[in-house]
PyMOL Python script that loads the backbone (N, CA, C, O; Angstrom):
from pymol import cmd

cmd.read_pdbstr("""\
ATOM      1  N   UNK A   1      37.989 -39.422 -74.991  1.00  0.00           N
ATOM      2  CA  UNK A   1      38.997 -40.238 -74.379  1.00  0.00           C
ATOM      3  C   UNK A   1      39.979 -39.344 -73.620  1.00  0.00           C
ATOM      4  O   UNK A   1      40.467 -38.329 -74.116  1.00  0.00           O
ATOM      5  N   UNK A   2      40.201 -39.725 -72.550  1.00  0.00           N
ATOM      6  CA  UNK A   2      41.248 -39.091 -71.664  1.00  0.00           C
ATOM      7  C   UNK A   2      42.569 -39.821 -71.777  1.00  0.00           C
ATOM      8  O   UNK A   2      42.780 -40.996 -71.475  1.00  0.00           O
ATOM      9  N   UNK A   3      43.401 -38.960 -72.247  1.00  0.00           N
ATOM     10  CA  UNK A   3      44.854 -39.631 -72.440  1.00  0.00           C
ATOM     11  C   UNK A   3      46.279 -38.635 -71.444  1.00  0.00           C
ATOM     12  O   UNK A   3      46.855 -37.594 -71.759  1.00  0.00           O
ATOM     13  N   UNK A   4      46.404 -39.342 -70.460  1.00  0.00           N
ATOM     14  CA  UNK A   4      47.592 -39.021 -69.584  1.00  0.00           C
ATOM     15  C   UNK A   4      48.951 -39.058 -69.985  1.00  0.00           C
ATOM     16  O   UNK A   4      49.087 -40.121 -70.590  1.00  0.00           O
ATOM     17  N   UNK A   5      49.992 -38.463 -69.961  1.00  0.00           N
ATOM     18  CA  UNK A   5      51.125 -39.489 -70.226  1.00  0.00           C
ATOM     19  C   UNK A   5      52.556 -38.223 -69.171  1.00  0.00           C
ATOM     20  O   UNK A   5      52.647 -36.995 -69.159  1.00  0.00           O
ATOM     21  N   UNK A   6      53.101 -38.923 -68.712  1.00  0.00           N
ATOM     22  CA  UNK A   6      54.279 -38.199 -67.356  1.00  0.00           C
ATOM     23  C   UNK A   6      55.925 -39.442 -67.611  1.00  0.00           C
ATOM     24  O   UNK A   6      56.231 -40.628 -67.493  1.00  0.00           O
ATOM     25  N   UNK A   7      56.468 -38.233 -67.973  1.00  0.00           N
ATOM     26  CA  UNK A   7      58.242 -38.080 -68.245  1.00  0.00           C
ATOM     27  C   UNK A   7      58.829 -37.461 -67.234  1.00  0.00           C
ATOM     28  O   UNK A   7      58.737 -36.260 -66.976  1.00  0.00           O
ATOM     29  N   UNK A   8      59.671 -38.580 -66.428  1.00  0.00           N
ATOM     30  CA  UNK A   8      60.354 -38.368 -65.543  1.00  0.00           C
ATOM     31  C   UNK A   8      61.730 -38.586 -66.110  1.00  0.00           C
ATOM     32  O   UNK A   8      62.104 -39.395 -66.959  1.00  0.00           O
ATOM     33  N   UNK A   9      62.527 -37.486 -65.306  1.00  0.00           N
ATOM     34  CA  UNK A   9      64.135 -37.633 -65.587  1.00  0.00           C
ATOM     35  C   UNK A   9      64.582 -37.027 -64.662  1.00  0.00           C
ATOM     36  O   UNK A   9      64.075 -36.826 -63.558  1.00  0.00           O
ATOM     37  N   UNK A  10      65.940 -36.579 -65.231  1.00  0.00           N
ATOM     38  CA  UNK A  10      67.353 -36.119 -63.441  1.00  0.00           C
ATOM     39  C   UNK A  10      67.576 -34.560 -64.263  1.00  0.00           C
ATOM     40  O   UNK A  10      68.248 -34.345 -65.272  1.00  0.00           O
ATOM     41  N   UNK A  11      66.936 -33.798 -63.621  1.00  0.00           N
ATOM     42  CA  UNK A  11      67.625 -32.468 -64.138  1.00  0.00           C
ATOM     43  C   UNK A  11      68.539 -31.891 -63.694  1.00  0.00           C
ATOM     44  O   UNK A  11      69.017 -32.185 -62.599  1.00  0.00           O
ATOM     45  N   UNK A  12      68.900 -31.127 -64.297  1.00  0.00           N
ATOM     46  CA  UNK A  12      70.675 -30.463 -64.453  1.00  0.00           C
ATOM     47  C   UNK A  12      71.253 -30.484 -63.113  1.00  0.00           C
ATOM     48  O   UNK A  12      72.340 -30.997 -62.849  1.00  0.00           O
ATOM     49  N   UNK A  13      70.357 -29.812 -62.143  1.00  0.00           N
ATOM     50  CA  UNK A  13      70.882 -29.743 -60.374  1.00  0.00           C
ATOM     51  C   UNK A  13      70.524 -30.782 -59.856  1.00  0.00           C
ATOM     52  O   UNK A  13      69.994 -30.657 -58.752  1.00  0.00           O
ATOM     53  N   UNK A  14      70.688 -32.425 -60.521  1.00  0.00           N
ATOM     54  CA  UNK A  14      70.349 -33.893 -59.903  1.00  0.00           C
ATOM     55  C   UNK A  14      69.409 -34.020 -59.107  1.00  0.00           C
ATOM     56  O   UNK A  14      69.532 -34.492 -57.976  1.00  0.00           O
ATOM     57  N   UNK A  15      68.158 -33.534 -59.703  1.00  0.00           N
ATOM     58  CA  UNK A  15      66.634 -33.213 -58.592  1.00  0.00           C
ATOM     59  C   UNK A  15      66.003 -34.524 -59.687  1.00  0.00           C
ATOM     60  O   UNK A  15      66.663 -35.219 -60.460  1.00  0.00           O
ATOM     61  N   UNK A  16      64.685 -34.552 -59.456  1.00  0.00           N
ATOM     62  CA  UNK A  16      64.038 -35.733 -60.364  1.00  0.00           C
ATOM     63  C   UNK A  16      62.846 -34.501 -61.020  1.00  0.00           C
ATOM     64  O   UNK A  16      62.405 -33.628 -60.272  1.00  0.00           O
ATOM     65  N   UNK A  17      62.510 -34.575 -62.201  1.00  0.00           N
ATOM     66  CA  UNK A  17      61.610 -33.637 -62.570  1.00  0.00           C
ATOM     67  C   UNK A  17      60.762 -34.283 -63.360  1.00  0.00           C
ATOM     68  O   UNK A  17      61.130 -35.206 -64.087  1.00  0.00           O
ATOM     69  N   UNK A  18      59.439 -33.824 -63.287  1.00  0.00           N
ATOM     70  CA  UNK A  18      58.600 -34.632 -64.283  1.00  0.00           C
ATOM     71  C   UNK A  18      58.089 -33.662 -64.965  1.00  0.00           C
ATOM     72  O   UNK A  18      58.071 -32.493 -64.580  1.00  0.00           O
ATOM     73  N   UNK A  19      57.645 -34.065 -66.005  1.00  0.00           N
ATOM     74  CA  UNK A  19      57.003 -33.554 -67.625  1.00  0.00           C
ATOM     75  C   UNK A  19      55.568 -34.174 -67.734  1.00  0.00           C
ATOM     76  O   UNK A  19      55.580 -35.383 -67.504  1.00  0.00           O
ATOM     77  N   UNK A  20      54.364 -33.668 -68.020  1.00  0.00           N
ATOM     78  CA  UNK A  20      53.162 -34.084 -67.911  1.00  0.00           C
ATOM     79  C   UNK A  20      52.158 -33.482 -69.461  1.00  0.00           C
ATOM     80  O   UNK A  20      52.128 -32.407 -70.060  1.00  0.00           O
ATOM     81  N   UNK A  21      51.414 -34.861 -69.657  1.00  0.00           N
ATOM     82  CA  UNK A  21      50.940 -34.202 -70.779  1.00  0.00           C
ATOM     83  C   UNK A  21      49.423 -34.664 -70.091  1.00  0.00           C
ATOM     84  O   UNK A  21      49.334 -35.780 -69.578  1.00  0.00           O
ATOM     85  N   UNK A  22      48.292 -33.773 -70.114  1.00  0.00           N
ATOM     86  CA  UNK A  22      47.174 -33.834 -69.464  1.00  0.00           C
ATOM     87  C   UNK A  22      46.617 -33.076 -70.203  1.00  0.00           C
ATOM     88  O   UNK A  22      47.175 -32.048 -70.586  1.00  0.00           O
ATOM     89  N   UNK A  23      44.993 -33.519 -70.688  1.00  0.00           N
ATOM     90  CA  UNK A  23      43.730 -32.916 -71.545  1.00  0.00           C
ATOM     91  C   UNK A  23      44.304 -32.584 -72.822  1.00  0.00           C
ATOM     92  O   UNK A  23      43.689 -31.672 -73.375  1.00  0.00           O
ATOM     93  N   UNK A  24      45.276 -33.029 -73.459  1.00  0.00           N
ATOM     94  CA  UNK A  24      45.227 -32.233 -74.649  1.00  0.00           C
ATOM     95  C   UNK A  24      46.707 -31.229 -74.556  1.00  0.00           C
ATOM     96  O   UNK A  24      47.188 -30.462 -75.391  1.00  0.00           O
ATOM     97  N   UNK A  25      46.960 -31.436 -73.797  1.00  0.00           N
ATOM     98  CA  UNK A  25      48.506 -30.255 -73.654  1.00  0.00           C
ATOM     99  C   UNK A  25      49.456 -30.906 -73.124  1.00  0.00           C
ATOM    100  O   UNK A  25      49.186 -32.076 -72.852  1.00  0.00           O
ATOM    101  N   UNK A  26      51.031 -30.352 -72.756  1.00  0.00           N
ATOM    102  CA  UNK A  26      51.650 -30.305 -72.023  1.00  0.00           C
ATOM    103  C   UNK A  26      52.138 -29.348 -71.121  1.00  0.00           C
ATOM    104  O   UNK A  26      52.368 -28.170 -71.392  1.00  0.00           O
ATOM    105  N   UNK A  27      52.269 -29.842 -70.154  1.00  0.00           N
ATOM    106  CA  UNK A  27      52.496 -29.205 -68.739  1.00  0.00           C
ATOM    107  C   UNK A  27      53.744 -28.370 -68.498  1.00  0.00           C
ATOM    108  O   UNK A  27      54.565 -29.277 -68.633  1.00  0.00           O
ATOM    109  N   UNK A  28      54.358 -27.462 -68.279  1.00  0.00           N
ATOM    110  CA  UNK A  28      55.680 -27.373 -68.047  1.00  0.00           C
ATOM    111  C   UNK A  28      56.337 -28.336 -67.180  1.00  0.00           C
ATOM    112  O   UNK A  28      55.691 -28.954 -66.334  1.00  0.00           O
ATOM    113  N   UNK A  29      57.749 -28.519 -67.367  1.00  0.00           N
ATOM    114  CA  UNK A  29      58.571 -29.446 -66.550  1.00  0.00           C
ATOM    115  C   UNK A  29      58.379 -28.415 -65.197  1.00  0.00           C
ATOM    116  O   UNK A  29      58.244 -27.203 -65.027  1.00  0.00           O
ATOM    117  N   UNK A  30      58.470 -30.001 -64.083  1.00  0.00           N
ATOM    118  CA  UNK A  30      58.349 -29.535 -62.637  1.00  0.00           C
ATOM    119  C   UNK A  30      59.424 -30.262 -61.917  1.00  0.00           C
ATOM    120  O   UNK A  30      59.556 -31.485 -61.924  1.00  0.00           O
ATOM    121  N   UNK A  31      60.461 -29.101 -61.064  1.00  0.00           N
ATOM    122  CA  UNK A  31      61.415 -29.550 -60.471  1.00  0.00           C
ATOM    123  C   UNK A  31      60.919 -30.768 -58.818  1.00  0.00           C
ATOM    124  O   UNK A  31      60.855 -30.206 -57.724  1.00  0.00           O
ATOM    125  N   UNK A  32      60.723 -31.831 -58.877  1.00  0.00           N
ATOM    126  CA  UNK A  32      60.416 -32.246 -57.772  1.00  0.00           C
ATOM    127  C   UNK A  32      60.796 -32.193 -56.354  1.00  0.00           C
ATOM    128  O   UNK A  32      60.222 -32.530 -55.318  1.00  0.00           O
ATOM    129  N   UNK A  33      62.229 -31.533 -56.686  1.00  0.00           N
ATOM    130  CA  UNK A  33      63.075 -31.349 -55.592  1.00  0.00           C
ATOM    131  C   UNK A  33      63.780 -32.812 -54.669  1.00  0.00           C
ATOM    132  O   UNK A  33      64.444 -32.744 -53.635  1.00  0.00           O
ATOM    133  N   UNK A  34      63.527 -33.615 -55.150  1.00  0.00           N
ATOM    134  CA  UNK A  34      64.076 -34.902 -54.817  1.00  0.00           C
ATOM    135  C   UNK A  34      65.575 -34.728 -55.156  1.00  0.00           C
ATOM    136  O   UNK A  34      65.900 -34.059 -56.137  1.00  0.00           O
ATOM    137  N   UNK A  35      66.274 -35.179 -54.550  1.00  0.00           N
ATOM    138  CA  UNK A  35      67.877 -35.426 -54.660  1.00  0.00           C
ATOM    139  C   UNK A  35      68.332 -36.328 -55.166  1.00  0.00           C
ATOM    140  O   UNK A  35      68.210 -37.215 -54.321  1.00  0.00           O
ATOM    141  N   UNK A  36      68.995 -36.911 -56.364  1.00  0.00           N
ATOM    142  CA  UNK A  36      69.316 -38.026 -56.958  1.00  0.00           C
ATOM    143  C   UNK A  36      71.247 -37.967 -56.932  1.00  0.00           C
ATOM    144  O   UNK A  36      71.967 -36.972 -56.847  1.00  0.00           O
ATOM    145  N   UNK A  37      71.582 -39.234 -57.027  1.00  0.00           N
ATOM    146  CA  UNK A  37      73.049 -39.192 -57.198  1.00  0.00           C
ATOM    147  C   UNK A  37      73.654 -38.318 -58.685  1.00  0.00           C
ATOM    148  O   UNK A  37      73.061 -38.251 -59.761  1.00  0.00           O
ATOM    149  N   UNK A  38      74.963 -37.723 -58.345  1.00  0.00           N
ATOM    150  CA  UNK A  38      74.813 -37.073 -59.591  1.00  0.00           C
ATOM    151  C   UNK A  38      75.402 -38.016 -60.353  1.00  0.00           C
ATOM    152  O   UNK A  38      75.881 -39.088 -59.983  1.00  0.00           O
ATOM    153  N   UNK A  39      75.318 -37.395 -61.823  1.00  0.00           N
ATOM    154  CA  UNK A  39      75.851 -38.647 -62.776  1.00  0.00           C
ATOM    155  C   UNK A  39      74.925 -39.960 -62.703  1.00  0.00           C
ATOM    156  O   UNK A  39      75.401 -41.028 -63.088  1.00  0.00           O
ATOM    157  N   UNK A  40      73.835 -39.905 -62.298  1.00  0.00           N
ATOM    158  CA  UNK A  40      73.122 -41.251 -62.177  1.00  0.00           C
ATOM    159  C   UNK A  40      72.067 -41.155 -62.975  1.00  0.00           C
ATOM    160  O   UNK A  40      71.641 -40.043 -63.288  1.00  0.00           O
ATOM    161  N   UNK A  41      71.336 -42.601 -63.540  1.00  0.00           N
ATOM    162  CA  UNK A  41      70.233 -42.298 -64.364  1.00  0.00           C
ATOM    163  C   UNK A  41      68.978 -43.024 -63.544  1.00  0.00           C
ATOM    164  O   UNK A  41      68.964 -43.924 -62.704  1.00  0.00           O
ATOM    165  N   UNK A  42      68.218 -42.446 -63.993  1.00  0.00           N
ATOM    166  CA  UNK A  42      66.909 -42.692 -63.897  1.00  0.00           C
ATOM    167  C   UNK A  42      66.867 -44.172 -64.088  1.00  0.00           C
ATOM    168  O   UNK A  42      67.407 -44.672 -65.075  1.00  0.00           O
ATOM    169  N   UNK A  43      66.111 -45.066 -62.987  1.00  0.00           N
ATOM    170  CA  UNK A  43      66.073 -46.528 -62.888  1.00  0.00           C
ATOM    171  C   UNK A  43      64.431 -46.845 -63.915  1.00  0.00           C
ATOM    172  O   UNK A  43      64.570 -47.335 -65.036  1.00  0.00           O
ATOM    173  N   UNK A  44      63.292 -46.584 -63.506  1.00  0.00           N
ATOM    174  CA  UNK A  44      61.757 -46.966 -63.653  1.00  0.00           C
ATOM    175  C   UNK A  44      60.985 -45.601 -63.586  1.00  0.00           C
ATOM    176  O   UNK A  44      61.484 -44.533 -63.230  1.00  0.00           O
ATOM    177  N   UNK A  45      59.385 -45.854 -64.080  1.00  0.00           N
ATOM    178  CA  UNK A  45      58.673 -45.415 -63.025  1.00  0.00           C
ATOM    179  C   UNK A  45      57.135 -46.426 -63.587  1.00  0.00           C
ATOM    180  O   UNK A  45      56.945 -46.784 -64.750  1.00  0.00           O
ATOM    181  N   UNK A  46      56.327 -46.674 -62.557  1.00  0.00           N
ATOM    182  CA  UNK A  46      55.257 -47.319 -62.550  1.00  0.00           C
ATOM    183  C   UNK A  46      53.663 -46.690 -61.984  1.00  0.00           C
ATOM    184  O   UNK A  46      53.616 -45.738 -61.205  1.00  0.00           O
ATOM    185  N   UNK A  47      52.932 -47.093 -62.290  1.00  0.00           N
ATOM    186  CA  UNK A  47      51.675 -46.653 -61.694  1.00  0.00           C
ATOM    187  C   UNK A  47      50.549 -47.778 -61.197  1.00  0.00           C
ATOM    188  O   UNK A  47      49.543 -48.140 -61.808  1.00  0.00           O
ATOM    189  N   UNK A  48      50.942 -48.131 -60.150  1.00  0.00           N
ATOM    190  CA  UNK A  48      49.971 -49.104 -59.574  1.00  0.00           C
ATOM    191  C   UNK A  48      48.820 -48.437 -58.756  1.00  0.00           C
ATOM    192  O   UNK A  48      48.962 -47.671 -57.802  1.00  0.00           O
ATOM    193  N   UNK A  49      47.547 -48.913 -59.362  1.00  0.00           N
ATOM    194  CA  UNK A  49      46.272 -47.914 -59.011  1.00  0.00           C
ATOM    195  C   UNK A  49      46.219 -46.332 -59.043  1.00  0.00           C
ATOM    196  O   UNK A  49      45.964 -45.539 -59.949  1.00  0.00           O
ATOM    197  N   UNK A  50      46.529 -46.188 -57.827  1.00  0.00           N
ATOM    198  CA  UNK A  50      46.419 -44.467 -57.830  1.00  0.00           C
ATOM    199  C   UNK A  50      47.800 -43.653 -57.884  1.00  0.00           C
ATOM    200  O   UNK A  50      47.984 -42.441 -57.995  1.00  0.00           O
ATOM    201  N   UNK A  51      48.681 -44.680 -57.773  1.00  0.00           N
ATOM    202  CA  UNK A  51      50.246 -44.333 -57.192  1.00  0.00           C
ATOM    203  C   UNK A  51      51.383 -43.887 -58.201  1.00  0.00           C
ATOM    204  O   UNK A  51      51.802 -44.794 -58.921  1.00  0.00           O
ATOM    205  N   UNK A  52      51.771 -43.030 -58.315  1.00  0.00           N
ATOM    206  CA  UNK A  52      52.454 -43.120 -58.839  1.00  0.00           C
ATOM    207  C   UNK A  52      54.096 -43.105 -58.189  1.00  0.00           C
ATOM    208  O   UNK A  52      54.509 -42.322 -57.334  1.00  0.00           O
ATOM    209  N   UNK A  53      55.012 -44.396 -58.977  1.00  0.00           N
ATOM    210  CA  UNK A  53      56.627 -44.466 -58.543  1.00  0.00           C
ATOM    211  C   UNK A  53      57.468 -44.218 -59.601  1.00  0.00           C
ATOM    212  O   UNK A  53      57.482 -44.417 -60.816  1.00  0.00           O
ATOM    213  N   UNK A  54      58.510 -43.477 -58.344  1.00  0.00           N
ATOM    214  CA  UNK A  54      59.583 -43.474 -59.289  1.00  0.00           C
ATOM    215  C   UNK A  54      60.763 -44.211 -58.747  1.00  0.00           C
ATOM    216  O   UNK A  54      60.776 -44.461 -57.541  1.00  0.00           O
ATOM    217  N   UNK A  55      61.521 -44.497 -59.328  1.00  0.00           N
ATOM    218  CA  UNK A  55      62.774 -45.372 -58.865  1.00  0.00           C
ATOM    219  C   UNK A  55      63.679 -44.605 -58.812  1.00  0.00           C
ATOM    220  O   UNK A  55      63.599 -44.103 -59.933  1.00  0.00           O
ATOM    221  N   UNK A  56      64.692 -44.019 -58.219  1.00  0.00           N
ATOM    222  CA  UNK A  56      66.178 -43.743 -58.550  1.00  0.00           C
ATOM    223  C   UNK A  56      67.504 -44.272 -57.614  1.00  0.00           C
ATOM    224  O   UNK A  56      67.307 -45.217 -56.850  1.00  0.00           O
ATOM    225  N   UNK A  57      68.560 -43.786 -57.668  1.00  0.00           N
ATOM    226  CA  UNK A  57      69.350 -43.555 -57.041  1.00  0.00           C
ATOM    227  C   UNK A  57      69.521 -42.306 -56.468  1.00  0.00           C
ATOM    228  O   UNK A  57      69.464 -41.213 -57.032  1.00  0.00           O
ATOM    229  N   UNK A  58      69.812 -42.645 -54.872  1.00  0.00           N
ATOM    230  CA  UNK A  58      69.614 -41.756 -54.128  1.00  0.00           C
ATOM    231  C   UNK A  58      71.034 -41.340 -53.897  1.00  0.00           C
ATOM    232  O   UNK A  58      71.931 -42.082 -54.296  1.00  0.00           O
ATOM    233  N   UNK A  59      71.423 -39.783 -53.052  1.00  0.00           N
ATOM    234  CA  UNK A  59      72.499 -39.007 -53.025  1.00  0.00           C
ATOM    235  C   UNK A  59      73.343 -40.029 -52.603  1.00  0.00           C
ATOM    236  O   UNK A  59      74.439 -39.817 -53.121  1.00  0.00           O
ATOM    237  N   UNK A  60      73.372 -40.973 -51.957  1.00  0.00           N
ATOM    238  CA  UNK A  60      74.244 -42.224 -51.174  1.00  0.00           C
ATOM    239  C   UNK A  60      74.161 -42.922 -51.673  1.00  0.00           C
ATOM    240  O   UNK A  60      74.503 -43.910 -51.024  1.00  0.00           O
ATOM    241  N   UNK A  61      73.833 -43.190 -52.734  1.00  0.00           N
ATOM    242  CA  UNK A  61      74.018 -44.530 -53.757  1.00  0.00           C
ATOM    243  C   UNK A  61      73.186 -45.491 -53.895  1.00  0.00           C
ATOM    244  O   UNK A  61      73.157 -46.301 -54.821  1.00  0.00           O
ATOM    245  N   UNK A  62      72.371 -45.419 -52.831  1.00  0.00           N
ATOM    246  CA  UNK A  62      71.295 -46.489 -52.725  1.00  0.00           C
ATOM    247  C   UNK A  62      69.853 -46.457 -53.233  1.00  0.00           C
ATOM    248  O   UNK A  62      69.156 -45.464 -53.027  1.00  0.00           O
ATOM    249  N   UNK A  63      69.407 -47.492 -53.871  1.00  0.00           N
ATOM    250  CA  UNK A  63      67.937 -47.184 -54.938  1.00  0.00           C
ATOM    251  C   UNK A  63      66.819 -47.060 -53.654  1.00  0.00           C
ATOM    252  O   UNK A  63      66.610 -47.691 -52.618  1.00  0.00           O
ATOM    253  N   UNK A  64      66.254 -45.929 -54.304  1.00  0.00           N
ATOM    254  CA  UNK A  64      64.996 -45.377 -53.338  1.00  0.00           C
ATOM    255  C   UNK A  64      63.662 -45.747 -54.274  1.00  0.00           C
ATOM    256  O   UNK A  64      63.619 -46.596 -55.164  1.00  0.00           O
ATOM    257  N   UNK A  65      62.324 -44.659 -53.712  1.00  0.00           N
ATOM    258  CA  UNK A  65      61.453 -44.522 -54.500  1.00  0.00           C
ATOM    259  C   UNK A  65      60.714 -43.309 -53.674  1.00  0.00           C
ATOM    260  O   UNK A  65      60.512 -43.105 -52.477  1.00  0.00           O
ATOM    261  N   UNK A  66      60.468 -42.746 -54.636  1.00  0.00           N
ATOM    262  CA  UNK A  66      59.206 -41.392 -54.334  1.00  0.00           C
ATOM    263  C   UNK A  66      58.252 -41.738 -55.049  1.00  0.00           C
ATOM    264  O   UNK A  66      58.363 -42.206 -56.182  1.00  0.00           O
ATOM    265  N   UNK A  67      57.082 -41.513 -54.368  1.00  0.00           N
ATOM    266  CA  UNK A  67      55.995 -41.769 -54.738  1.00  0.00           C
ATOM    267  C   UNK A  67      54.720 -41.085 -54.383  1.00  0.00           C
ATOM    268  O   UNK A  67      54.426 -40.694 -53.253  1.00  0.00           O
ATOM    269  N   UNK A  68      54.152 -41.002 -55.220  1.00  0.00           N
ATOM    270  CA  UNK A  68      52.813 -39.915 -54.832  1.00  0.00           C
ATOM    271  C   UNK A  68      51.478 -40.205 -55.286  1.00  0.00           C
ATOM    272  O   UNK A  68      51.133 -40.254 -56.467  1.00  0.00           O
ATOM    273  N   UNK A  69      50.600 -40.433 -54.073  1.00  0.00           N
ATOM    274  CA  UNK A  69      49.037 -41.263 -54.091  1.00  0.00           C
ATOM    275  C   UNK A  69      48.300 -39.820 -54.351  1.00  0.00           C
ATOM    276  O   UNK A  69      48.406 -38.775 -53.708  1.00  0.00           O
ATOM    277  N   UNK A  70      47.586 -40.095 -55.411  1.00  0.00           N
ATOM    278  CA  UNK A  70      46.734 -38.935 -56.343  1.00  0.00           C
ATOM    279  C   UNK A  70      45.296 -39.196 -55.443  1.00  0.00           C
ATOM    280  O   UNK A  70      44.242 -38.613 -55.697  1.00  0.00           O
ATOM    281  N   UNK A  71      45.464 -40.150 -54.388  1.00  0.00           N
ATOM    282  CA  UNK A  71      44.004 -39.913 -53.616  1.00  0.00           C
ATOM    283  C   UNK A  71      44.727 -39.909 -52.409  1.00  0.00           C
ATOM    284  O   UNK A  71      44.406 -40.950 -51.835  1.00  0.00           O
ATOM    285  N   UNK A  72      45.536 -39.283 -51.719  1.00  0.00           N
ATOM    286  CA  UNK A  72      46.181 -39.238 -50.662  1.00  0.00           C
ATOM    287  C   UNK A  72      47.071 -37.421 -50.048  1.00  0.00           C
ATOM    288  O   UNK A  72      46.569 -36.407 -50.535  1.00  0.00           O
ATOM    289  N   UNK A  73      47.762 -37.316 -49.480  1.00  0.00           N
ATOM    290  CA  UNK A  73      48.399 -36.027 -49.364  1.00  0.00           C
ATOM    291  C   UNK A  73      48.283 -35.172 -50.225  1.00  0.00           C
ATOM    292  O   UNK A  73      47.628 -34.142 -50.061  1.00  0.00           O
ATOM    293  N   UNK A  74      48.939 -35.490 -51.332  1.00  0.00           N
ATOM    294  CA  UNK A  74      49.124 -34.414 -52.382  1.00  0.00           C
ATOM    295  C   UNK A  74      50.578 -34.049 -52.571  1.00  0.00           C
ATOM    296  O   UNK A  74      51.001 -33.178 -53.332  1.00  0.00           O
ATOM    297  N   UNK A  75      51.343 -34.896 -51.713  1.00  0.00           N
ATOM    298  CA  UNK A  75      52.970 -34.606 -51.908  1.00  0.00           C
ATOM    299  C   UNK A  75      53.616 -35.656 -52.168  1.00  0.00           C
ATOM    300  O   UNK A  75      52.997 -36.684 -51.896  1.00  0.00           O
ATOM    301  N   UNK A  76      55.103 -35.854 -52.794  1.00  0.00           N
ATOM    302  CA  UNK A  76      55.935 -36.523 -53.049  1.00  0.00           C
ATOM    303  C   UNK A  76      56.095 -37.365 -51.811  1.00  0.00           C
ATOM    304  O   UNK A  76      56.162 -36.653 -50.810  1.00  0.00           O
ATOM    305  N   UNK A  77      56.131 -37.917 -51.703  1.00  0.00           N
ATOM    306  CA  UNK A  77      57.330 -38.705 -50.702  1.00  0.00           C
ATOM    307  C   UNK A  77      57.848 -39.802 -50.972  1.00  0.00           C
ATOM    308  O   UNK A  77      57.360 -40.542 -51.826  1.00  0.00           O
ATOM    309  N   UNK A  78      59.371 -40.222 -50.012  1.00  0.00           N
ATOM    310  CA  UNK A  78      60.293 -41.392 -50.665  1.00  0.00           C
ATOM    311  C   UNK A  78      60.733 -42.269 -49.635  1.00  0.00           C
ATOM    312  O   UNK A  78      60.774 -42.283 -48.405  1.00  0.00           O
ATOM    313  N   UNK A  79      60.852 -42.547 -50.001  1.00  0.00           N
ATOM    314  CA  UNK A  79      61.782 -44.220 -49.398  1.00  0.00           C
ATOM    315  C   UNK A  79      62.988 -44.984 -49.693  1.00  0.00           C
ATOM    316  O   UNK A  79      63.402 -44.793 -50.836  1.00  0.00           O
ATOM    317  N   UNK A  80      63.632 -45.755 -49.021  1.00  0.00           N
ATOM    318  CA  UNK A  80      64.683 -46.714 -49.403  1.00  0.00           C
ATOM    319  C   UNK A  80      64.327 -47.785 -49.368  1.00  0.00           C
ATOM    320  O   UNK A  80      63.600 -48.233 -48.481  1.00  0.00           O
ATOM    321  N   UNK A  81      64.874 -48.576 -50.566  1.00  0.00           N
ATOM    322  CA  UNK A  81      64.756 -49.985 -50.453  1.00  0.00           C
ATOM    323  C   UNK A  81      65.391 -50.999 -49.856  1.00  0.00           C
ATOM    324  O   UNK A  81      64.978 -52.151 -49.990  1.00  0.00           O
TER     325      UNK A  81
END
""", "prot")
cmd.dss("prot")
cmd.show_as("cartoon", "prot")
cmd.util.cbc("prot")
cmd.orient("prot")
């Protein structure tokens, strides 16, 4: 059985970082470099098909999403809602 599991949060310099547990281990935390408001928390995150989202608040206050297609680029990217 293959068991995935990814912890997203706001690290110390208000970036979004995720935590990954894959095959049997965990991953070191990875700074995503995304910009979040400071003092703000973490809204969601979801995985529809290949996608994975995250929700936050963005440096301007307004809820975004980064998101990254595991059959696509290979990079983060975000949006506003």
């Amino acid at each position: 059985m293959w068991i995935q599991i990814r912890v997203y949060y706001i690290t110390p310099s208000s970036t979004l970082g995720e935590l990954a547990f894959i095959n049997g281990a965990w991953a070191g935390g990875v700074d995503l470099k995304i910009k979040v408001l400071p003092d703000s928390a973490l809204l969601y995150a979801s995985k529809p098909g290949n996608v994975l989202i995250v929700g936050y608040t963005n440096t301007a206050g307004n809820l975004s999403e980064a998101f990254y297609d595991r059959g696509g680029s290979g990079v983060w990217q975000t949006y506003d809602l």
